[in-house]
N, C-alpha and C positions, 0 to 999 in steps of 0.2 A: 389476426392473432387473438386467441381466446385468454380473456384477464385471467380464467386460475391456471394460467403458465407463465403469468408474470410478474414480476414484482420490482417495484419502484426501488425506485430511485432509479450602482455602477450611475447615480451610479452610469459612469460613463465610464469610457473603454480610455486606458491611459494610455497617451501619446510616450512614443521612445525617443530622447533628449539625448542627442549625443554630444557630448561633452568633450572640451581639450584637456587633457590629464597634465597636471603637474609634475612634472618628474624630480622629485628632491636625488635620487639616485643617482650617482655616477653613471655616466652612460660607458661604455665599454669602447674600445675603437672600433671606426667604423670598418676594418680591413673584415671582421669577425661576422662568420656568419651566423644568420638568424636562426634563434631557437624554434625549433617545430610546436605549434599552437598545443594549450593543452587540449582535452577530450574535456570538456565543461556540459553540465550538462544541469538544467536548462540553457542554450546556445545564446550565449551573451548578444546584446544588442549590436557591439562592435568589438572585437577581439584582433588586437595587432600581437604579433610575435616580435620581439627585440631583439636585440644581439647580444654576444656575452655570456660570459657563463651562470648571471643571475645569482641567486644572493641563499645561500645558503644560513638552516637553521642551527645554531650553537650553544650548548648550555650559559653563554653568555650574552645571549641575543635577549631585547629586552621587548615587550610588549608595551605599548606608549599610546596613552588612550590622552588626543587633544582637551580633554573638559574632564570638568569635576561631578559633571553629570552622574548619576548613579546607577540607570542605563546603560550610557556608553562605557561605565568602567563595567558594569558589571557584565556586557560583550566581550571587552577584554577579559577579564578570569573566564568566561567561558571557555574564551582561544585556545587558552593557559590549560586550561583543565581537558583539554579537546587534546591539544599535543604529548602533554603528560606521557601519557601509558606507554606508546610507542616509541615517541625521543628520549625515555628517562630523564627529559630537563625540567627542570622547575622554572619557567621562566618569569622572571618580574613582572610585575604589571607597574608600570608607573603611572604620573599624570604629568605636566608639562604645558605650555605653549608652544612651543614648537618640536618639529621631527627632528631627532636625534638621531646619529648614525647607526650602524647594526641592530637596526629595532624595525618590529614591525609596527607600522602607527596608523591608528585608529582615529580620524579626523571626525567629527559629528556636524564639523563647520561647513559642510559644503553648499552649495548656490540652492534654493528654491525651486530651482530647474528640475534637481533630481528625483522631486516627489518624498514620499513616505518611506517608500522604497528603494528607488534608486541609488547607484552607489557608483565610484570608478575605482578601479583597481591600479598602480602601477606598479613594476618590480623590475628592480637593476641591480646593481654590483652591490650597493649598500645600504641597502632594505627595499620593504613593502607597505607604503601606504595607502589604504582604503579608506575615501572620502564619499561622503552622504551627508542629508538632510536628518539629521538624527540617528537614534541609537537603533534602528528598526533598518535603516538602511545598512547600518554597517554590521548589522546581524548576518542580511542577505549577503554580504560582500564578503564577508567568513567564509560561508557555504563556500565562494566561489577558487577562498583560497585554499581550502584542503584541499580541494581538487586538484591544485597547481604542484601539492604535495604530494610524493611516492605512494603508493596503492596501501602501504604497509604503515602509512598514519592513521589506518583506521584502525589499528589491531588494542586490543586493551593488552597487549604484555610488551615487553619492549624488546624490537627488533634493532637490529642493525641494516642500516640505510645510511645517505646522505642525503638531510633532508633539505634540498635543492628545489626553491622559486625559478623557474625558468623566467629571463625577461619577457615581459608582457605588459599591456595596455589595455584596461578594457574599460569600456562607456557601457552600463545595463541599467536597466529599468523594466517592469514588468509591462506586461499587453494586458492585462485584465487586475482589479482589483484583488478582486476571490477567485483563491486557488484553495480548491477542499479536498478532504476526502474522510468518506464516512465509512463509519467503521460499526458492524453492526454487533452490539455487546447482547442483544435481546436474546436470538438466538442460541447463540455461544458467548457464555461471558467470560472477558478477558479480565483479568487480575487487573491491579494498579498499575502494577510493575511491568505487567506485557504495555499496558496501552502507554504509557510514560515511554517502551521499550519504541513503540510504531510512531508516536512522535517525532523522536529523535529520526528517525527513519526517515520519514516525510518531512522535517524540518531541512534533512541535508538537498531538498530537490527544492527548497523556498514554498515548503504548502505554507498559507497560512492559517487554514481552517483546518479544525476537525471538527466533524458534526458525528455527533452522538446516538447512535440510535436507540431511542434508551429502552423503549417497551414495544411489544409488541403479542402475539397470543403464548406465544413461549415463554414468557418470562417479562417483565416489572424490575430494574436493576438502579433504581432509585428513590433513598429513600424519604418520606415523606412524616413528618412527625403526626400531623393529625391524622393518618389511613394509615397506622400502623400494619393493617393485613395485605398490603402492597407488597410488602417488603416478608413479612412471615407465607405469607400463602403465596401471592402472586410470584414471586420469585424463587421459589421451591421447583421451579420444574427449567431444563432447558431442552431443543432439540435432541432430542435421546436419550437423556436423561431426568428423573425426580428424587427428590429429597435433598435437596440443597436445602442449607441454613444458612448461607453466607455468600449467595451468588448476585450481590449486588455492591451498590455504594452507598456506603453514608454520608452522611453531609461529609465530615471530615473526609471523608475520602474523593468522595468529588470533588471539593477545593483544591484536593493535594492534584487533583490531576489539572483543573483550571490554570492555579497557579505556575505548575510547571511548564504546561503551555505558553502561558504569558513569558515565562526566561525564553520560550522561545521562540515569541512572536507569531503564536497562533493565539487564533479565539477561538475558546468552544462553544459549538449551535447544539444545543439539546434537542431531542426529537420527543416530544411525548405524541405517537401516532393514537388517529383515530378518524373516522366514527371508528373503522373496524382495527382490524387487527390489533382486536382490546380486550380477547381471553384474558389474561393474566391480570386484568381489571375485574374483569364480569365474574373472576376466579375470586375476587379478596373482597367485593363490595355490594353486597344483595342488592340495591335499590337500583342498582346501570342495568338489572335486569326487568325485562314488562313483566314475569312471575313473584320478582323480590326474591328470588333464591339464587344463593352463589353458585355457579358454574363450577364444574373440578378443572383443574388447573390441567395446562396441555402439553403437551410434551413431545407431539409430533411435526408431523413437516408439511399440513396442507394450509392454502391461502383460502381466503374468501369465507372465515368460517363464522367469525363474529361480527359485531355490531350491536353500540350502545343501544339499549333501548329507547328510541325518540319517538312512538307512536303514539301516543298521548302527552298532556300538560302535565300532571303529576310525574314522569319518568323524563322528560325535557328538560324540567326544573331540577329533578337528581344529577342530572348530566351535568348541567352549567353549574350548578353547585359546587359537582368534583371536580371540574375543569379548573373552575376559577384557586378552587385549593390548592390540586396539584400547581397550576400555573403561577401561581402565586409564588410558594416554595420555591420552585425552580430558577423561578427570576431572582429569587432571593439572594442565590448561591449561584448565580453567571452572571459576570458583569459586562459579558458581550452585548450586541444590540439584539441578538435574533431568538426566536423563539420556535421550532420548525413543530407543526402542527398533523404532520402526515397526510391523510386526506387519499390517500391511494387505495384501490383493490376494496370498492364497497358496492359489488354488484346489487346487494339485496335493499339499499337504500335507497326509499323514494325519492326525489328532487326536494319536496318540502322536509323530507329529512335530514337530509345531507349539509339544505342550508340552514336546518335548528344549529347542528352541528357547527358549523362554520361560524355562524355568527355569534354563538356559546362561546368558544376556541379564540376566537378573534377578539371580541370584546375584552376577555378575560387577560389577554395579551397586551394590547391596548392601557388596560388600564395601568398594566407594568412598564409604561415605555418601551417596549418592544417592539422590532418589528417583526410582524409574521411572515413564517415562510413555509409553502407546503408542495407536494408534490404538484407536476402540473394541473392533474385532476382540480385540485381547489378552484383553480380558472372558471370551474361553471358557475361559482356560486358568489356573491357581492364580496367584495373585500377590499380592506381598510386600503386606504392610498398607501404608495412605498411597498406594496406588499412584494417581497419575492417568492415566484414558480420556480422549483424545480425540473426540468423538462426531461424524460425519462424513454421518450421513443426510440423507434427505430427504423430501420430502411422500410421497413411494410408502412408504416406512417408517411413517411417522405413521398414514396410511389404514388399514393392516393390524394398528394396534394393536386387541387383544382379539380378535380375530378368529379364526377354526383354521386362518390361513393368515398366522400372523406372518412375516417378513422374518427374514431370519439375522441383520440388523443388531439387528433390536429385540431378541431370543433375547439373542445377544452383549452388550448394554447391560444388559439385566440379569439378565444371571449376572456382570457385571461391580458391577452395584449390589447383590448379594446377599455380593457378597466385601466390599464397605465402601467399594470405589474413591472418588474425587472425580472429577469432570468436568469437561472443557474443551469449550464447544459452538464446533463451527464447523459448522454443517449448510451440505452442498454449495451447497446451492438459495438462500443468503440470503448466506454467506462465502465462496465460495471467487470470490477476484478474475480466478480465470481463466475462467470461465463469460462467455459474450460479454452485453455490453449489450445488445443487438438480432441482428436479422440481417446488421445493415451493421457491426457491428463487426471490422475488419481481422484482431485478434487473437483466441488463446484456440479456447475450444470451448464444447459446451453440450448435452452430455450430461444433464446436471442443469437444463436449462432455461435460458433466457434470464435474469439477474440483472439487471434496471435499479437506478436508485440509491432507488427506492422499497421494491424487494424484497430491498434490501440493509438495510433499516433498518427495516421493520414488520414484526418479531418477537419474540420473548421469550424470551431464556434459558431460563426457568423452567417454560415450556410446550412448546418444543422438542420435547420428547422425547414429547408428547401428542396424543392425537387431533387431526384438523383443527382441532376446539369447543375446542383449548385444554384441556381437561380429563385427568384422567388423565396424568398425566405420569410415566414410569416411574422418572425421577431425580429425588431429592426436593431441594425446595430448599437446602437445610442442602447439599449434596454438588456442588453446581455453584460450583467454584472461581472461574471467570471464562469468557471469549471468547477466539475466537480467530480473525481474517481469514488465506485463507492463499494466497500468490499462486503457484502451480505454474508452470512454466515449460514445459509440454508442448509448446505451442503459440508460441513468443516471434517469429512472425513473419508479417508481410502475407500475404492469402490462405489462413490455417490451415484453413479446411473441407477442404482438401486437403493432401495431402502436399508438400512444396516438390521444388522444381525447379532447377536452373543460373541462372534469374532471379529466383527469390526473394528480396524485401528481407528482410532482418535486422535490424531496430535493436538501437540499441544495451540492454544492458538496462534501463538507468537509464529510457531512454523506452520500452521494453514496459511498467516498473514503473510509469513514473508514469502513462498513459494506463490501466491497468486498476485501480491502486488509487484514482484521483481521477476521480471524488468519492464511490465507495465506502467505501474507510477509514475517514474521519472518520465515515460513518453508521454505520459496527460500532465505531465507538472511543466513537462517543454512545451505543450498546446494551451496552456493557460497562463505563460511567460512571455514567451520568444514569439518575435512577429511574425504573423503568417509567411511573409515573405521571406526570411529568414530558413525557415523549415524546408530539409528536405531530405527525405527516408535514409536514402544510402550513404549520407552524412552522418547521419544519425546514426543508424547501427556501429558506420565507425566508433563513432564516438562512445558508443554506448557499449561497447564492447570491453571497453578500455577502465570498466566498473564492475565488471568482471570478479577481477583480483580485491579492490576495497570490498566488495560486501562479503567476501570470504575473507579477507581479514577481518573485517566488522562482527562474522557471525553468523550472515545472512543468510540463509539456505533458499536459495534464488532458484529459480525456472531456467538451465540452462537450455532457453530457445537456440533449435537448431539453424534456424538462418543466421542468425546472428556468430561472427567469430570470435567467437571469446581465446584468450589468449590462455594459453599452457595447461596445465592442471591445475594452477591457483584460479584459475577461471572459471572452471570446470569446462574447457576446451579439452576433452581426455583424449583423443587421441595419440597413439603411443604409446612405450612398454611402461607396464606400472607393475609393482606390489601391491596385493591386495590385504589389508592385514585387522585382524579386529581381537582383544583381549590377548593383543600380543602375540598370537599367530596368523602365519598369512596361509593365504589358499594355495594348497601343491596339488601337483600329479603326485603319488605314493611312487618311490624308488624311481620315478623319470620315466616312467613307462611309457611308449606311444603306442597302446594296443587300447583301439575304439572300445569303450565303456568300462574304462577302471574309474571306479569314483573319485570324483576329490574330496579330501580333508585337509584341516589345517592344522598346521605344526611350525616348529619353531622356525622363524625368519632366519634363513643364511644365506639368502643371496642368490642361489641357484636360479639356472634355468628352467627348472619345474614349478619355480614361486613367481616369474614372470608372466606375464601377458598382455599381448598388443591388443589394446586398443583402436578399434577401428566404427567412426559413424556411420552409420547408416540414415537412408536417405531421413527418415520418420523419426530422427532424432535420439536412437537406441544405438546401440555399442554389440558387436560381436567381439567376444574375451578368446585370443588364442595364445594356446600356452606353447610356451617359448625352447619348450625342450621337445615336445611331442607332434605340435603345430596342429592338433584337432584343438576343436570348440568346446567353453564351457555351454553344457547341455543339460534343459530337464529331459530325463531318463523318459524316452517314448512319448515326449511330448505331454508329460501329463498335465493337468491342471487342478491335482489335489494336494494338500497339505502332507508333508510329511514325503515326498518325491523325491528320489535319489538324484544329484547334480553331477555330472559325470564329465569326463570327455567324450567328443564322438567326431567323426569326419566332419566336417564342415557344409552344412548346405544351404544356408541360409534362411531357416527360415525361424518362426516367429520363437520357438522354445529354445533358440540358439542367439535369440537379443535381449539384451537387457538394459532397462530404464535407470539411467544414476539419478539420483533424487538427493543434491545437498541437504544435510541436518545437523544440527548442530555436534561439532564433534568428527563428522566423517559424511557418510552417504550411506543409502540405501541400492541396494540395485534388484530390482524386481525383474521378473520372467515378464519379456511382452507377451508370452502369449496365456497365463495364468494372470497376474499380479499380485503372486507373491513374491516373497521375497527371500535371496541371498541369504542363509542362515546356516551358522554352527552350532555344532551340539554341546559343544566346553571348549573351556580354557585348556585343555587337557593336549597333547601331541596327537595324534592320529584320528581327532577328532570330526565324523561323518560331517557332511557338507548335503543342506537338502532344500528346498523352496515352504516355507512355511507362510502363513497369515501374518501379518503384522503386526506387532506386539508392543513396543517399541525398547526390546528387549538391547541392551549393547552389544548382542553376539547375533544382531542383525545389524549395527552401526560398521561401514568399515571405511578402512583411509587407506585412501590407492595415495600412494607415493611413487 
């Protein structure tokens, strides 16, 4: 594997406690049979089904948080505030010594056993008690009871439901410490309000980190008061784009997001990468250069391109200077332990470089109570005890172990295990959310290989670092602190095989995010929970299937993976007849026609057989639309693949300008030509209005809602 095609990205391993659950709940008769298990997902340590019809939620059902702790109450208003939109209840939150009847109670009193984390669940006729070792436990034990709740308590408007606890019993605790996922803002930066938005996202799957990537050649997205041109110049450019004035954070703004994390029981790990990938430095700070002249700031999408300058004492000493500034700040404003230092992708530096570097980075660290963390790469060079590796390989790594022709990755890994390091696995080939699903995947790359959500979740921490056979592992168990998903933003837009263009779409990031993390996440959030043994794929899918429906009530506009069965059109399982409908009209055959190659346009919804069409998957995850009055296919006209191409009916033959891609968005879907990728598009709001495959825009009269 050639490094400019790739890019990076305990402590002991916690034992699972199973625990005997108290049941304050009426138990049901035994004559009654058991409730079918919910689809939980990270897969609980021990999940029993009960009998009974389980304990329904009511505007008069009370939230009962055991202590006056301010944590644990302030878990409860979250509940409260969790079920809100959907139950239209206001539910109380009270406080108490003991568990009252029709309440859900929140105990913070549980045994030592259950760790940090740990929590049990139980639920019968007359309530739900969730018991842990503090308020951090019964955060996680939240997570586990929306799930227990109808698909439709994710939705922020208020549906009708019975919101029904099915009886249950469950003993969990986590298999790893750290469960992360980074999220890269360098590239593409995310507003406040999206990354507050992917919190909550990753919060519902028990992450507890998110690590920040905060700079990189593209862009500086934190600000720093003494290097004011960080944040003016460095931050003026991203992947694609320049002239930004406001494409970063401010202090205030970073606490808003630290803090918010903290409600929800993550820590954030800030990334200030380096020696390289430190354009956007070398862009705002003359002296990181050996000429003393600022760099212009970058805006494109190649690796390998910068590095501080450390070829002399005079530019060493500018180095550890800004390091310690920046590093300093930084610490200032994260009141986590870690400080994550990059250390990835610096072909042009010498060994005596690398470790000015390192030891610059790490002293400066250090001196803030930090601990340091950097990609595996740091492994070559001295570092401070406690240090945690990030481990970033892939199956071409693994092949080469023991062999006379090891990989620099594997070398780096352990000379990193021979320092004492601890580990954070996110191997490219399994975690990194920006590897495409398939080939039809819009976004991303796949350098490292195609990731479906299979190959995203049948692996093993603990093997990782081992021959294919699993064996040999160069990191010993004891030394893998936890996981880590990591979503890069190299790529954040329609058509990435290529470089963009004047017409390339851009989403927003919130939906590059959720389209590459879902349904990924959750299966690296289950490989850094639930015990190996525990795990097993075709479980999984069930199960994960059945999340489907909550993240389209949530918002989510998810990756409907084709192996997986997602359920209905709330799932986006489309199969079968739908309306297709956008600015209020839906797509027809004109007067019902079945003569091959009448166009279709859109006009007013009544119901007809010419506004229908069946739905049917295809093996590669694409949908053939046949319309219900005429039984031909919707088709781009001759197969074309230019903008502006008539959509038409035509016989049915199968092939690629007769499928098309549903892409959830917020709002409705996209459905793009597999064999173009473009996209589904009307001309107006208007009655008889032309139907044709255009570029993607992210125009609403490309948005539509198949009902």
């Amino acid at each position: 594997m050639h490094w400019s095609f790739r890019r990076g990205r305990r402590l002991v391993v916690l034992a699972s406690v199973a625990v005997t659950l108290p049941l304050t709940a009426v138990p049901s008769p035994a004559s009654a049979a058991p409730a079918p298990a919910a689809a939980v997902v990270p897969q609980p340590v021990s999940q029993l089904a009960g009998q009974g019809p389980g304990f329904t939620l009511t505007a008069a059902t009370r939230i009962a948080v055991l202590s006056g702790d301010s944590a644990s109450v302030g878990v409860g208003t979250y509940l409260a505030d969790l079920l809100a939109p959907a139950t239209g209840y206001t539910l109380q939150v009270v406080g108490g010594t003991s568990a009252p009847a029709n309440a859900v109670v929140l105990d913070p009193g549980g045994p030592e056993s259950l760790g940090a984390e740990g929590y049990t669940l139980s639920s019968g006729g007359s309530g739900v008690v969730v018991r842990a070792r503090g308020a951090q436990g019964l955060f996680r034990g939240v997570q586990t009871l929306r799930q227990l709740l109808p698909a439709a308590v994710e939705s922020r408007t208020r549906q009708s439901a019975s919101w029904t606890v099915a009886p249950t019993e469950i003993s969990d605790s986590p298999r790893y410490e750290y469960r992360g996922v980074m999220l890269d803002v360098a590239r593409r930066f995310f507003p406040v309000a999206q990354v507050k938005r992917y919190i909550d996202e990753a919060a519902a799957y028990k992450i507890n980190k998110l690590h920040l990537h905060l700079t990189d050649d593209q862009g500086w997205r934190i600000a720093v008061d003494a290097l004011p041109n960080l944040t003016k110049v460095g931050a003026s450019t991203q992947s694609g784009f320049t002239g930004g004035t406001d494409w970063y954070y401010t202090a205030a703004d970073y606490r808003e997001i630290v803090s918010y994390a903290a409600s929800r029981f993550m820590t954030v790990v800030p990334e200030i990468d380096g020696p390289g990938h430190t354009r956007s430095a070398l862009a705002s700070v003359p002296e990181l250069n050996c000429d003393d002249r600022a760099k212009a700031p970058y805006s494109g999408f190649d690796v390998g391109i910068s590095l501080y300058c450390l070829s002399d004492q005079k530019h060493k000493d500018a180095t550890r200077s800004f390091l310690q500034t920046v590093i300093k700040a930084v610490a200032a404003l994260t009141p986590g332990p870690y400080i994550h230092l990059g250390g990835d992708e610096t072909p042009q530096a010498t060994s005596e470089q690398y470790d000015s570097y390192v030891k610059a980075a790490a002293d400066a660290t250090a001196a803030e109570k930090k601990t340091v963390m950097g990609w595996h790469q740091l492994g070559q060079s001295p570092l401070p005890a406690g240090s945690l590796l990030q481990y970033w390989g892939e199956d071409s790594d693994r092949r080469s172990i023991g062999t006379t022709t090891e990989t620099t990755s594997v070398g780096e890994v352990r000379k990193g295990v021979a320092q004492g390091a601890g580990f954070i696995m996110s191997p490219s080939d399994h975690a990194y959310l920006d590897m495409k699903y398939d080939a039809s995947t819009p976004y991303g790359l796949s350098w490292s290989g195609y990731v479906p959500v299979q190959r995203s979740y049948e692996w093993d921490p603990a093997t990782v670092t081992g021959k294919l056979d699993g064996t040999g592992a160069i990191v010993p168990a004891q030394k893998i602190a936890g996981v880590e998903a990591a979503l890069w933003a190299d790529r954040a837009y329609r058509g990435s095989s290529a470089l963009p263009n004047s017409s390339t779409y851009w989403p927003a990031p919130q939906e590059y995010a959720d389209f590459m993390s879902f349904p990924r996440l959750p299966a690296l959030a289950e490989v850094g929970w639930s015990p190996q043994s525990a795990r097993d794929w075709n479980d999984f899918r069930q199960r994960l299937a059945q999340h489907g429906p909550r993240w389209t009530a949530a918002g989510i506009g998810f990756y409907a993976a084709p192996d997986i069965a997602w359920p209905g059109p709330s799932g986006t399982g489309l199969d079968g007849v739908h309306t297709l409908t956008t600015g209020g009209k839906a797509l027809d055959v004109p007067g019902s026609s079945t003569v091959p190659g009448t166009r279709l346009v859109t006009w007013t919804a009544h119901g007809g057989a010419n506004q229908k069409w069946s739905f049917t998957r295809q093996s590669d995850g694409t949908y053939t639309l046949v319309n219900q009055a005429s039984g031909l296919c919707a088709d781009v006209s001759g197969g074309s693949t230019s903008a502006g191409a008539a959509v038409a009916q035509w016989t049915c033959t199968g092939n690629t300008n007769q499928r098309w891609t549903a892409t959830p968005v917020s709002g409705g879907y996209t459905l793009a030509s597999a064999k173009s990728g473009l996209l589904l598009t009307t001309a107006s709001t208007a009655d008889d209005a032309l139907v044709t495959q255009q570029a993607a825009s992210g125009s609403a009269l490309q948005r539509w809602t198949i009902g």
